[in-house]
KOLVEXMAR-831289 format. One line per field, with one value per residue (C-alpha): residue number from 1; x, y, z. Coordinates in nm, 2 decimals, padded with zeros to 4 digits, always signed. Example, Ala and Ser with C-alpha at 12.3 -4.5 7.8 and 13.67 -1.06 7.14 Angstrom:
seq = c(1 | 2) $
u = c(+01.23 | +01.37) $
v = c(-00.45 | -00.11) $
w = c(+00.78 | +00.71) $
This chain:
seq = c(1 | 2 | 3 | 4 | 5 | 6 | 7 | 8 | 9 | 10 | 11 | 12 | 13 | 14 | 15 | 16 | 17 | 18 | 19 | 20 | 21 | 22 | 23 | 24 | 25 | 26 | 27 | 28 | 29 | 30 | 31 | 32 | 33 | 34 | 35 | 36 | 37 | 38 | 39 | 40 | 41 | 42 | 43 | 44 | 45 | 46 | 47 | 48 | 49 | 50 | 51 | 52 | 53 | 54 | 55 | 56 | 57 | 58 | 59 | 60 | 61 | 62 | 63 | 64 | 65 | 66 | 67 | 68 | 69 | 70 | 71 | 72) $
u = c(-02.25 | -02.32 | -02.08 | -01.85 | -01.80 | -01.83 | -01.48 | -01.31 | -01.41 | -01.25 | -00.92 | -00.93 | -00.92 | -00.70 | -00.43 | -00.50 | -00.47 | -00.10 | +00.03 | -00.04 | +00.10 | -00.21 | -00.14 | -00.35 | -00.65 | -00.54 | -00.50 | -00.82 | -01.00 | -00.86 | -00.92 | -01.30 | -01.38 | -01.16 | -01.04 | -00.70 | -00.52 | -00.29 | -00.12 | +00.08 | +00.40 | +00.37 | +00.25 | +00.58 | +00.80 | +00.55 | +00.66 | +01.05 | +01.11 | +00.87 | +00.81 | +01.14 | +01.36 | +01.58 | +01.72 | +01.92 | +01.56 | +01.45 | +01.70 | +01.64 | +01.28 | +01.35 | +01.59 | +01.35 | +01.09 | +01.38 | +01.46 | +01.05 | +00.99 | +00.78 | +00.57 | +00.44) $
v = c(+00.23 | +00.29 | +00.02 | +00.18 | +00.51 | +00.34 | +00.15 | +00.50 | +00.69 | +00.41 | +00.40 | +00.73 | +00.77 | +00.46 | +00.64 | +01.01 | +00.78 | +00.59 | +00.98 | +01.08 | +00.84 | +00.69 | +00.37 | +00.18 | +00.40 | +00.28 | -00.10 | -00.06 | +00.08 | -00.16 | -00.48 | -00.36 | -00.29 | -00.63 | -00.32 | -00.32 | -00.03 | -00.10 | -00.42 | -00.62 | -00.56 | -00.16 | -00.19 | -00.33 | -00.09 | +00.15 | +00.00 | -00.04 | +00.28 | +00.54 | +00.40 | +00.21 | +00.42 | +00.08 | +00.15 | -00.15 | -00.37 | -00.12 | -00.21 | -00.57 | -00.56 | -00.35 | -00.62 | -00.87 | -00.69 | -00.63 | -00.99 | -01.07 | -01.24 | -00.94 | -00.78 | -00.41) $
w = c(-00.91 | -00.55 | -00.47 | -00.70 | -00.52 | -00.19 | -00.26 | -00.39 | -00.11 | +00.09 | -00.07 | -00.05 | +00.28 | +00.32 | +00.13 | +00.31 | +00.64 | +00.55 | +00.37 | +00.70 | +00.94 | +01.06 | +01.05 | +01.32 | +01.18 | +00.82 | +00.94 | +01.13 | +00.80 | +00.56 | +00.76 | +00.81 | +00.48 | +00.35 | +00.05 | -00.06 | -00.13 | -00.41 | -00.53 | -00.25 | -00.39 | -00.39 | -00.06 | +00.03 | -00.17 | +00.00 | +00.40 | +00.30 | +00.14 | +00.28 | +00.64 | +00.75 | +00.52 | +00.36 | +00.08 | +00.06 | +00.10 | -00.13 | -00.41 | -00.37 | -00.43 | -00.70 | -00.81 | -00.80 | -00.97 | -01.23 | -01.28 | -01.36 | -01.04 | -00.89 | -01.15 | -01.09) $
């Protein structure tokens, strides 16, 4: 159970950390604690829409996740 709680708290933070720009401190956090936030794929719908702003990346992951090659 301990372990449990330990990994929330973690993502916790590691999602407070990227909502708030921090994201050496988030790197830094995540590699350290070998934790993942989410599944790979959000994270990357997560770096092409929120932090670089492409939409037209955007619609082609979207696309792909669409067309069953990327599954959410």
């Amino acid at each position: 159970m301990e372990h449990y709680r330990e990994r929330l708290a973690v993502r916790l933070c590691l999602k407070h950390l990227r909502q708030l720009g921090c994201l050496d401190a988030f790197e830094a956090l995540k590699k350290k604690k070998n934790i993942r936030l989410e599944d790979p794929r959000l994270t990357e719908l997560h770096d092409v829409l929120v932090l670089r702003g492409d939409f037209v990346e955007t619609e082609r992951v979207l696309e792909r996740a669409m067309d069953g090659k990327v599954l959410f």
